[in-house]
C-alpha positions as CSV (number, residue, x, y, z in Angstrom):
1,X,-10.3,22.6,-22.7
2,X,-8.1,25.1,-24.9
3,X,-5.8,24.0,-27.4
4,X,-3.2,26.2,-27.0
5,X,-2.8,26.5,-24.0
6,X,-0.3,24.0,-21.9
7,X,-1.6,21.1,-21.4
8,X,-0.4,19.0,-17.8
9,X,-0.9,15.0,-17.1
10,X,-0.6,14.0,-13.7
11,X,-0.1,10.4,-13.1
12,X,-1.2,8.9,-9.7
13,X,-4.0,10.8,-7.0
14,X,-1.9,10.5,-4.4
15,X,-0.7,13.0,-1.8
16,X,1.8,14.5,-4.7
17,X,-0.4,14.1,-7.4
18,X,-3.3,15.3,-5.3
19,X,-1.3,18.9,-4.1
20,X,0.1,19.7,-7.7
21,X,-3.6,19.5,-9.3
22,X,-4.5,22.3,-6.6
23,X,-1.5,23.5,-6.9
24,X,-2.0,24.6,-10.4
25,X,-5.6,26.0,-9.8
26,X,-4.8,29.6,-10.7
27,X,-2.1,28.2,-13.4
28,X,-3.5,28.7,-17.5
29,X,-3.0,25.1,-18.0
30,X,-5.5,22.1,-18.9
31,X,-4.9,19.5,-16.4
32,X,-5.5,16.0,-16.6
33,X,-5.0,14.0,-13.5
34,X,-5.5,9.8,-14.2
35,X,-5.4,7.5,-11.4
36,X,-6.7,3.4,-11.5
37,X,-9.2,4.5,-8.8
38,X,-11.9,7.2,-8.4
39,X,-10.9,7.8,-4.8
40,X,-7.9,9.5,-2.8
41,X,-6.6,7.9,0.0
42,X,-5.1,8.7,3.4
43,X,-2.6,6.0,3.5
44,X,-1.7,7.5,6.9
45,X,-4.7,5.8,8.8
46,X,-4.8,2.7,6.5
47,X,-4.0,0.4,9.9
48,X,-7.2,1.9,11.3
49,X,-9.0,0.2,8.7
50,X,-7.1,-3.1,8.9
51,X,-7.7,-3.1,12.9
52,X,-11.7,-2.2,12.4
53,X,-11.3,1.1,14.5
54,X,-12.5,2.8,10.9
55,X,-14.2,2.0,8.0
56,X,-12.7,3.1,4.0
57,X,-15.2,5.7,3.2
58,X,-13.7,7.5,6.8
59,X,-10.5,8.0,5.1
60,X,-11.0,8.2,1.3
61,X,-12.3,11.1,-0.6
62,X,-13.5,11.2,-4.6
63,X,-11.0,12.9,-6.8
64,X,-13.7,13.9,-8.8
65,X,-15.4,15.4,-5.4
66,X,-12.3,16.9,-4.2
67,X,-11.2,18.8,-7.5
68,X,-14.8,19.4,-8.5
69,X,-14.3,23.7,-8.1
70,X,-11.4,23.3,-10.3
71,X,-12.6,24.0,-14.0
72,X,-8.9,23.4,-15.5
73,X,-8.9,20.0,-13.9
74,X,-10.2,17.1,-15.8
75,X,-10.1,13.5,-14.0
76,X,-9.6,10.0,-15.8
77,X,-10.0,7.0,-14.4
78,X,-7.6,4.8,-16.1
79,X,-4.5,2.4,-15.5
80,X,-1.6,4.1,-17.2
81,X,0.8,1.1,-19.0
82,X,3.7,3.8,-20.1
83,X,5.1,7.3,-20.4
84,X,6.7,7.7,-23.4
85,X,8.8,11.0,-22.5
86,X,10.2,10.9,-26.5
87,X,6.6,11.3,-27.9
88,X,5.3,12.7,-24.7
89,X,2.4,10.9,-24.4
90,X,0.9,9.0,-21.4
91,X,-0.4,5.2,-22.3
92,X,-3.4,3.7,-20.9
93,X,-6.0,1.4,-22.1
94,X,-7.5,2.0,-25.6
95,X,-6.3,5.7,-24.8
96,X,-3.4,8.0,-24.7
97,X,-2.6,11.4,-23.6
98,X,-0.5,14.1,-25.0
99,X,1.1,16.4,-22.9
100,X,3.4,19.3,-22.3
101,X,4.3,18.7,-19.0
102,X,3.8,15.7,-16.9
103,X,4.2,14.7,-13.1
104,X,4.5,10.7,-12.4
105,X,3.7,10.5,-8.9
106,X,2.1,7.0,-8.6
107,X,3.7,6.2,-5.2
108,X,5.1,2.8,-4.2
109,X,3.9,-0.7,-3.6
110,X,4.9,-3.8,-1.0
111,X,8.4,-5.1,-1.9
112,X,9.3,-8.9,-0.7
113,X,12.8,-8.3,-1.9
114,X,12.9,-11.0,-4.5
115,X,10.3,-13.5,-2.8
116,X,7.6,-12.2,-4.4
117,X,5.8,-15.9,-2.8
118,X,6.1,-14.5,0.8
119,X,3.0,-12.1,-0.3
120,X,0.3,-14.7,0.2
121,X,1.0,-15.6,3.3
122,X,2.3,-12.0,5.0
123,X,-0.1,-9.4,3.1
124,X,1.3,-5.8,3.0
125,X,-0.6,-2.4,4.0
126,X,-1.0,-0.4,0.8
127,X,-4.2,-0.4,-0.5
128,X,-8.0,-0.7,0.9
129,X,-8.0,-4.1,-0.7
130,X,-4.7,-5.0,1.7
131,X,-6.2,-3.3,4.9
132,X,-9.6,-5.4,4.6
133,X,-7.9,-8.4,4.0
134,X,-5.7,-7.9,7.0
135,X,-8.4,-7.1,9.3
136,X,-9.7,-10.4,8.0
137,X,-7.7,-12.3,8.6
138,X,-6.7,-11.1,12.6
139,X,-10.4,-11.3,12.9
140,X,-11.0,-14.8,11.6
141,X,-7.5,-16.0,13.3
142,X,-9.6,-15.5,17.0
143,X,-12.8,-16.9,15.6
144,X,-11.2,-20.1,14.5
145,X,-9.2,-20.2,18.1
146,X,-12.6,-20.4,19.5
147,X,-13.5,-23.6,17.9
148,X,-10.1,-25.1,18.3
149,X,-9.7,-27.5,21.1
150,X,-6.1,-28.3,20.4
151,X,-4.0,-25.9,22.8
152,X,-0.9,-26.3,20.4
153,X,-3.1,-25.1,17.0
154,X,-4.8,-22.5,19.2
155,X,-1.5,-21.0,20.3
156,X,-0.7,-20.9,16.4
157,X,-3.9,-19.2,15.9
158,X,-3.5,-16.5,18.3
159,X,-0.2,-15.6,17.6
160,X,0.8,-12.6,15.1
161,X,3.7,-11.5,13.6
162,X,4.6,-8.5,12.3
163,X,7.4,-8.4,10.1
164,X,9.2,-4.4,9.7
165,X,10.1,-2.1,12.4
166,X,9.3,1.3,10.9
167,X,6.3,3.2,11.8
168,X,4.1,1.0,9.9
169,X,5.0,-2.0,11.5
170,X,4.5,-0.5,15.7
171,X,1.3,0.8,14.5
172,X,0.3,-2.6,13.0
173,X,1.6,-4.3,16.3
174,X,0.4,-1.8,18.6
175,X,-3.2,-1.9,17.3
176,X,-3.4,-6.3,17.3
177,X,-2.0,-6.1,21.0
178,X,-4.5,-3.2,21.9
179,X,-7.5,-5.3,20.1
180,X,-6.4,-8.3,21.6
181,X,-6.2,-7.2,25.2
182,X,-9.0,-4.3,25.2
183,X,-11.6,-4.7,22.6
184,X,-11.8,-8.2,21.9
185,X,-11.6,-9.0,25.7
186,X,-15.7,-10.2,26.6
187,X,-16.5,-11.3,22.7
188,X,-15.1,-15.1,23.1
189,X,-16.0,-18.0,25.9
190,X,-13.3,-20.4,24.7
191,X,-10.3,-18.0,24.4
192,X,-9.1,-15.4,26.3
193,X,-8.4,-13.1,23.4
194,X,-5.4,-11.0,25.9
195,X,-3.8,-14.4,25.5
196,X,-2.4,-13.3,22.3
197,X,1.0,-13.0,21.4
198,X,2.1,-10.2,19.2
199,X,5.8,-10.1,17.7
200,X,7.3,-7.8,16.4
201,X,10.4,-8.6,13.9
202,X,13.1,-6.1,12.8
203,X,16.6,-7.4,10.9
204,X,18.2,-4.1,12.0
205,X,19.7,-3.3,15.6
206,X,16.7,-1.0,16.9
207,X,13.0,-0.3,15.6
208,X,12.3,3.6,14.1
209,X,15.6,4.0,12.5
210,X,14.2,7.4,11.3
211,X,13.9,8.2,15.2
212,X,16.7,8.7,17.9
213,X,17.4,6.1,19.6
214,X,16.0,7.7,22.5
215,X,12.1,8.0,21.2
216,X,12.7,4.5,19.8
217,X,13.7,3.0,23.4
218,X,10.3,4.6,24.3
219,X,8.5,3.2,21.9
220,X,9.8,-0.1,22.3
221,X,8.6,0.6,26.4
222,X,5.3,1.9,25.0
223,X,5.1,-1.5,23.0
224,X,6.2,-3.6,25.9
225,X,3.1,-2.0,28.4
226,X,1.0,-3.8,25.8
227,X,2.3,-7.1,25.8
228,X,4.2,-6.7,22.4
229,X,7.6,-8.5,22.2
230,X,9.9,-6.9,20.3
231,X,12.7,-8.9,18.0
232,X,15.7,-6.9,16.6
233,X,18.5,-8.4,14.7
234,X,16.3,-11.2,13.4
235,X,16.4,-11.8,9.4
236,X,13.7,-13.9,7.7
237,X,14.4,-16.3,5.7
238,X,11.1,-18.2,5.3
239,X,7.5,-17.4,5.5
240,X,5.4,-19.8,4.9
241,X,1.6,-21.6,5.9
242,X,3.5,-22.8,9.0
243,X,4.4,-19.4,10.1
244,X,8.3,-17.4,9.8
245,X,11.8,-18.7,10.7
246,X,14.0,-16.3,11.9
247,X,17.8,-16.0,11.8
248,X,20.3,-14.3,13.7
249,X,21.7,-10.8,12.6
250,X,25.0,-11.2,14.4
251,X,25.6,-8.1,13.9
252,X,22.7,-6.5,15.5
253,X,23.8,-3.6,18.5
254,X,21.2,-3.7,20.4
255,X,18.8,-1.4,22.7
256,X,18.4,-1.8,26.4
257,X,15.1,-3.5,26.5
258,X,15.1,-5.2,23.0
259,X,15.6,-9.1,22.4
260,X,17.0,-10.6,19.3
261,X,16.5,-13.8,17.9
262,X,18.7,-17.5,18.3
263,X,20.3,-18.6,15.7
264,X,17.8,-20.1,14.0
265,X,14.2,-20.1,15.1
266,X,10.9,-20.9,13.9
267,X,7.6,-19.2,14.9
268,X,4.3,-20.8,14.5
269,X,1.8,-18.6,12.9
270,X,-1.5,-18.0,11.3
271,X,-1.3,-14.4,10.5
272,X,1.8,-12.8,9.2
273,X,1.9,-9.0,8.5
274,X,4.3,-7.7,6.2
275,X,6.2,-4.5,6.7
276,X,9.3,-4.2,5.9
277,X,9.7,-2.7,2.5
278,X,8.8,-0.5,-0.1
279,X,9.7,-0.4,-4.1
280,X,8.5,2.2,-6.5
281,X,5.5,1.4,-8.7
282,X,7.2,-0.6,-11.9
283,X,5.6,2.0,-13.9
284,X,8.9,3.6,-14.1
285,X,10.4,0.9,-15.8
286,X,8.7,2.4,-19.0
287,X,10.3,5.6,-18.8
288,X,14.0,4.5,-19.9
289,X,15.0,6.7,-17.5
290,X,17.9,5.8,-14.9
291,X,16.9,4.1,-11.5
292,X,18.2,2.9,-8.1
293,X,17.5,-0.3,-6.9
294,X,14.3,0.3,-5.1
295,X,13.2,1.3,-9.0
296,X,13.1,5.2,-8.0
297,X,13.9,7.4,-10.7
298,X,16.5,9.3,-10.2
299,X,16.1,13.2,-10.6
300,X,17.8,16.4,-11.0
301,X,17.8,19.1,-8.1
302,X,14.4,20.6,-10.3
303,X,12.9,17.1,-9.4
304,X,13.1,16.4,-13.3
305,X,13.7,13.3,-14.8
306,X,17.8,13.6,-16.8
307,X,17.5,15.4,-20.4
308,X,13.5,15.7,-19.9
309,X,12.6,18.9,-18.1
310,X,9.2,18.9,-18.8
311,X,8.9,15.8,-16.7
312,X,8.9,15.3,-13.5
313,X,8.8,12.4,-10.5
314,X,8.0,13.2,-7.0
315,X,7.6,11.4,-3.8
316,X,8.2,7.8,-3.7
317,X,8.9,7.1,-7.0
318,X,11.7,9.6,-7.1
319,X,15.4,9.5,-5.9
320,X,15.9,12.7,-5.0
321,X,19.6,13.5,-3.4
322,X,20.4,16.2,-0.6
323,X,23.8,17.9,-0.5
324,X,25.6,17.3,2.8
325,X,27.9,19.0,4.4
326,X,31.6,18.8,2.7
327,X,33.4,15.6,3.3
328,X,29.5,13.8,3.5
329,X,27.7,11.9,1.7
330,X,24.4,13.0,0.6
331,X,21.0,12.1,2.0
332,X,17.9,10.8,-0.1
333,X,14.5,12.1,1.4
334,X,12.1,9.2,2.4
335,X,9.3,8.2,1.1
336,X,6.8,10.4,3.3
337,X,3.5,12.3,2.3
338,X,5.2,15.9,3.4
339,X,8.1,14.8,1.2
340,X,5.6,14.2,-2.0
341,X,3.3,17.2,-0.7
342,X,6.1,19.8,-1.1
343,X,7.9,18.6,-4.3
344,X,4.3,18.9,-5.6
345,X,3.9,22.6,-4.8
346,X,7.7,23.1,-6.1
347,X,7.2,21.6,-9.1
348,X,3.6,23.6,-9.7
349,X,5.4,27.0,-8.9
350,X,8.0,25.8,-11.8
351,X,5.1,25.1,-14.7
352,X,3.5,28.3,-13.7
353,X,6.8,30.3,-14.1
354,X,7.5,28.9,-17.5
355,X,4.2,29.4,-18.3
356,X,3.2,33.1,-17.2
357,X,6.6,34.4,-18.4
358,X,8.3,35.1,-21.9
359,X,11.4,34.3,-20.3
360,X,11.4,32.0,-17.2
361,X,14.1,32.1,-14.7
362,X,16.5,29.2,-14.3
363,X,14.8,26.7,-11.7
364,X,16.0,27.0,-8.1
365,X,16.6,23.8,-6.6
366,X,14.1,22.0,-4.5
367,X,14.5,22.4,-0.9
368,X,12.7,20.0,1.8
369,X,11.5,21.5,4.6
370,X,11.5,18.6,7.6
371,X,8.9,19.6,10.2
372,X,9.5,16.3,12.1
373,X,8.4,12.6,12.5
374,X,5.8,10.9,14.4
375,X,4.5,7.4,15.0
376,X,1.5,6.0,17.3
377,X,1.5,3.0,19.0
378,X,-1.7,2.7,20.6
379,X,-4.6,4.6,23.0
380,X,-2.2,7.6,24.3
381,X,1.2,6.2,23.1
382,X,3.0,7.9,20.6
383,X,6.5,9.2,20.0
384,X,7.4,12.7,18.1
385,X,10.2,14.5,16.8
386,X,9.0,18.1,16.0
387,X,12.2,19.7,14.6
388,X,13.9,18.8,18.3
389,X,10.8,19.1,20.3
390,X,10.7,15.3,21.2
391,X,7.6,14.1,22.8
392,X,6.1,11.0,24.3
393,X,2.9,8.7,25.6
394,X,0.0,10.7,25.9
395,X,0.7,14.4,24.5
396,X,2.8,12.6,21.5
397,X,-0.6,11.0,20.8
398,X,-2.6,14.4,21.2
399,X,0.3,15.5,18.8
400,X,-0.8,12.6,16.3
401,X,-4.4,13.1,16.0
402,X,-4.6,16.4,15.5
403,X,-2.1,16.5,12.8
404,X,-4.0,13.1,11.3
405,X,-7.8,15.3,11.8
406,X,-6.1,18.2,10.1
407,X,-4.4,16.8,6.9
408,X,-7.5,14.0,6.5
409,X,-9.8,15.6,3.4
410,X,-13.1,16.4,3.6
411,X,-14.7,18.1,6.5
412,X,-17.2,15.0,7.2
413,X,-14.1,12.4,6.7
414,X,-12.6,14.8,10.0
415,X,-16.2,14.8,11.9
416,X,-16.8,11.2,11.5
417,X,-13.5,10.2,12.2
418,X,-12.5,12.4,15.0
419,X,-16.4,10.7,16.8
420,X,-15.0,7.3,16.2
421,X,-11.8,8.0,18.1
422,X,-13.6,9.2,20.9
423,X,-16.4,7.0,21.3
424,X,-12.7,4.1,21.0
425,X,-11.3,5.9,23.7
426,X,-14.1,6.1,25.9
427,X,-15.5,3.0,25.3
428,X,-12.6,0.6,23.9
429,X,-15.1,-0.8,21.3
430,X,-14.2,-0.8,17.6
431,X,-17.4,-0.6,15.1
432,X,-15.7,-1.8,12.1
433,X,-15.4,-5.7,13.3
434,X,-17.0,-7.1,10.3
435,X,-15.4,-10.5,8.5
436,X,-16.2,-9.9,4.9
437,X,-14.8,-11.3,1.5
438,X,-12.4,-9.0,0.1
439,X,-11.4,-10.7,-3.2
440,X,-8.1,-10.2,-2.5
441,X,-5.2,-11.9,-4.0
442,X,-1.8,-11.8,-4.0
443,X,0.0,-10.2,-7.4
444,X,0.3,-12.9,-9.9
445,X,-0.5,-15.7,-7.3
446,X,-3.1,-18.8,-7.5
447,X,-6.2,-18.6,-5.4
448,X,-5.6,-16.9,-2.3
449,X,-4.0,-19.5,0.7
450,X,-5.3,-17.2,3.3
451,X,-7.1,-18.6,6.6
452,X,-10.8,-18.4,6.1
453,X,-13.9,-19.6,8.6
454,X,-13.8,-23.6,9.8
455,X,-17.0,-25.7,7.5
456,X,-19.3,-25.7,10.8
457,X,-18.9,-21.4,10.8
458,X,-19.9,-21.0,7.1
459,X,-22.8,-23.3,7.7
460,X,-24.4,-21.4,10.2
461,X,-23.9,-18.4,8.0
462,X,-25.6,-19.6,5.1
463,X,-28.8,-18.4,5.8
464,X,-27.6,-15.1,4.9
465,X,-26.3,-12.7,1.8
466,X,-22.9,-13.1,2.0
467,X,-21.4,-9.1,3.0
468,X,-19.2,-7.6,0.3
469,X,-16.6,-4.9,1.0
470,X,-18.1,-1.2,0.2
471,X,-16.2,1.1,-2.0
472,X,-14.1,3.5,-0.6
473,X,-15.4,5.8,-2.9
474,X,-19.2,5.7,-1.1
C-alpha cells in the first residue's frame, strides 16, 4: 500500500463495517478492515440456523471473498483490545495499526442487565456459536422427552421460553412452535412433539414496540394460530436450571388478546432463550470517549466521536440523536442493519470529500432514511411497516423473503437459500436437524450447564466420530 496516501482502519465486518469498505472503493485511501472472524454474517437469518431450517455457510460470506476486487482493501483477522484515538492507533494482539481515519463498527452483544449468570442457562442469538447451540439444545430437549417416562419432567422438557418481545424474540418463538407442530410431528413414538408449549415473555405492555399497536395485535394473532402463548407485563427475576420466575408488571396496559403474568409465577423449563437486550461491544470502553448506559458512544451529527473527527462509530455501538420537532425530545435510531448500512455510506462520502479536495466542505449532518420495519413469525406470517404501507400474514411474508434473498451476499448464499425455503414450504422438513457439539460457553462461565443427551443416548452413539460444527467460513 502507499505511504502517503490516507490510510483508513475499519473495525468490525459487520453490515457497517462491511458497506464503508465498498464504500470507499473508488476513494485514494489504503484500507484496512480487522474483524475476530474471517466471515460476514447475516445476523438477519441467524434464527434459521438455530431452528435447522439453514445451515452457517447459507448465510455467511468470506470478507476476504467479498472484498477480493478491491485492491485498496486489505483484511486482518485479528481481535482488536483498544483504540487509542490520542496516538491513533488500533490495538490487537502482538500488532497495532496506525491510521488516519478510523470507523469502530463492531456491533453489539447479548446484555443480561447485570446478571451476567442468567447466560448459561438462557443463551442469546448473536453469533454462529449461539445459533448452534440453541438449535441444540431445542433439539436435544425433544430427544430427552422421548426417553422420559415421568409426565411431570417430560412437560419440563417440552416446554420453551422465550424471553424478549422484539422481532428476535416472535421469530425465535414462531420458529419452535412451527418445528414443534409441523416438522418434528412423525420423528418421535413417545411424544407428540405439537404437545409443546412455547411462551413467550415480554416485561413491557405489548410485543413489537417498534410496530403500531395494530401490526403488533396481529402478530400476537399470527403467534396465537401456532399455539404460542404470549406474556406481557411479566418481569424476570430468576432464571435458573429449574426454569424462569416471573413477576407482575403492574403496570402493564395491555392488548386485546395478550395475557400477563400473576404476581409471582414460576415456569418449569429446560430451554430458555434469551432476547431481551442488547449492549454495545465493551470495546468502547477503551476509547475514553463519553457513553450512555447501554455503552454506545455518543456521537456528533457527522457520526464522529466529540473532539476526534477523524473517528467515527456507527450502528450499534453509536448513540446517535435525531432532532424532533420543537417542544420534543429527540429520538436515538435503533440498532438496525439499514441504520449501520447508511451511516456507513455517509461517513465514506465524508473521507472522500476531505480527501479529493484541498478544501473540504463543512460536513452535513447525517440523515436516516427509514424505509420501514418487518418481522416474520412463521410459514406465511409476517407483519410490515413500509413507510405507512402496513401489511400482514401471507404477502408480509412475500415482503420478508424477498428483502432477506436480496440483501443476503453472494449469489450462491441467495440460490441455496431461496431452494431451502421452498423445498420447507412445500415439504415442512428442515435439513439442518443435526445435534452436534458446539463448544459453546457462556462468557467468563464454568463448564457449560446446558442440557446434553441422557447416558443410554451417547452409548448408542459411540460407535461413531463425534460431528463437529463446520465453519461458517466453508
Amino acid at each position: 500500500m502507499d505511504a502517503k496516501r490516507r490510510r483508513v482502519v475499519i473495525v468490525g465486518g459487520g453490515f457497517g463495517g462491511l458497506e464503508a469498505a465498498k464504500a470507499l472503493a473508488e476513494v485514494p485511501v489504503d484500507v484496512t478492515l480487522v474483524d475476530r472472524a474471517n466471515y460476514h454474517l447475516f445476523q438477519p437469518l441467524l434464527y434459521q440456523v438455530a431452528m435447522a431450517g439453514l445451515s452457517p455457510a447459507e448465510i455467511a460470506s468470506p470478507i476476504r471473498a467479498i472484498l477480493a476486487e478491491q485492491s485498496n482493501v486489505r483484511v486482518v483477522m485479528g481481535d482488536v483490545s483498544r483504540i487509542d484515538l490520542e496516538e491513533k492507533r488500533v490495538h490487537l494482539e502482538g500488532d497495532e495499526l496506525p491510521y488516519d481515519y478510523v470507523i469502530v463498527a463492531v456491533g453489539a452483544k447479548t446484555s443480561y442487565f447485570g446478571n451476567d449468570d442468567w447466560e448459561a442457562f438462557a443463551p442469546g442469538l448473536k453469533n454462529v456459536e449461539d445459533a448452534l447451540e440453541i438449535r441444540r439444545r431445542v433439539l436435544v430437549a425433544f430427544e430427552r422427552a422421548e426417553r422420559t417416562p415421568d409426565a411431570r419432567a417430560r412437560r419440563k422438557l417440552l416446554t420453551f421460553v422465550v424471553i424478549g418481545g422484539g422481532p428476535t424474540g416472535v421469530e425465535l418463538a414462531g420458529a419452535i412452535a412451527e418445528l414443534s407442530r409441523h416438522v418434528l410431528g412423525r420423528d418421535f413414538r413417545a411424544i407428540d412433539p405439537r404437545e409443546a408449549k412455547v411462551v413467550l415473555i415480554e416485561a413491557g405492555p405489548r410485543i413489537l414496540p417498534s410496530f403500531t399497536e395494530d401490526l403488533a395485535h396481529s402478530a400476537v394473532e399470527q403467534l396465537g394460530e401456532l399455539g404460542v402463548e404470549v406474556r406481557t407485563g411479566s418481569r424476570v427475576v430468576t432464571i435458573d436450571e429449574r426454569g424462569v420466575e416471573l413477576e407482575d408488571g403492574a403496570e402493564a396496559d395491555e392488548l386485546p388478546g395478550l395475557g400477563s403474568g400473576k404476581e409471582r409465577e414460576r415456569i418449569a423449563s429446560e430451554t430458555i432463550l434469551w432476547a431481551a437486550g442488547v449492549e454495545a461491544s465493551g470495546l468502547t470502553r477503551t476509547l475514553g470517549a463519553p457513553l450512555d448506559r447501554q455503552g454506545r458512544v455518543v456521537v456528533g451529527s457527522d457520526c464522529a466521536i466529540p473532539d476526534h473527527p477523524e473517528a467515527f462509530a456507527i450502528g450499534d455501538v453509536a448513540r446517535f440523536e435525531v432532532p424532533s420537532a420543537k417542544g420534543k425530545a429527540s429520538t436515538v435510531l435503533p440498532g438496525v442493519s439499514p441504520v449501520a448500512m447508511q451511516q456507513a455510506r455517509y461517513v465514506a462520502q465524508i473521507i472522500a470529500w476531505e480527501v479529493e479536495s484541498d478544501g473540504a466542505p463543512p460536513r452535513e449532518p447525517f440523515w436516516y432514511l427509514d424505509k420501514g420495519t418487518m418481522a416474520t413469525i412463521g410459514r406465511s406470517r409476517a407483519i410490515a411497516d413500509a413507510r405507512g404501507l402496513k401489511m400482514r400474514g401471507f404477502i408480509a411474508w412475500l415482503a420478508w423473503l424477498f428483502v432477506h434473498i436480496w440483501y443476503l451476499i453472494g449469489f450462491r448464499n441467495r440460490v441455496v437459500v431461496l431452494l431451502n425455503w421452498a423445498w420447507s414450504y412445500l415439504s415442512y422438513k428442515r435439513g439442518a436437524r443435526l445435534i452436534t457439539s458446539t463448544g459453546w460457553q457462556p462468557r467468563g462461565a464454568p463448564p457449560s450447564r446446558a442440557p446434553s443427551l441422557p447416558e443410554a443416548s451417547r452409548s448408542r452413539e459411540s460407535g461413531r466420530p463425534r460431528e463437529r460444527a463446520a465453519s461458517p467460513s466453508s
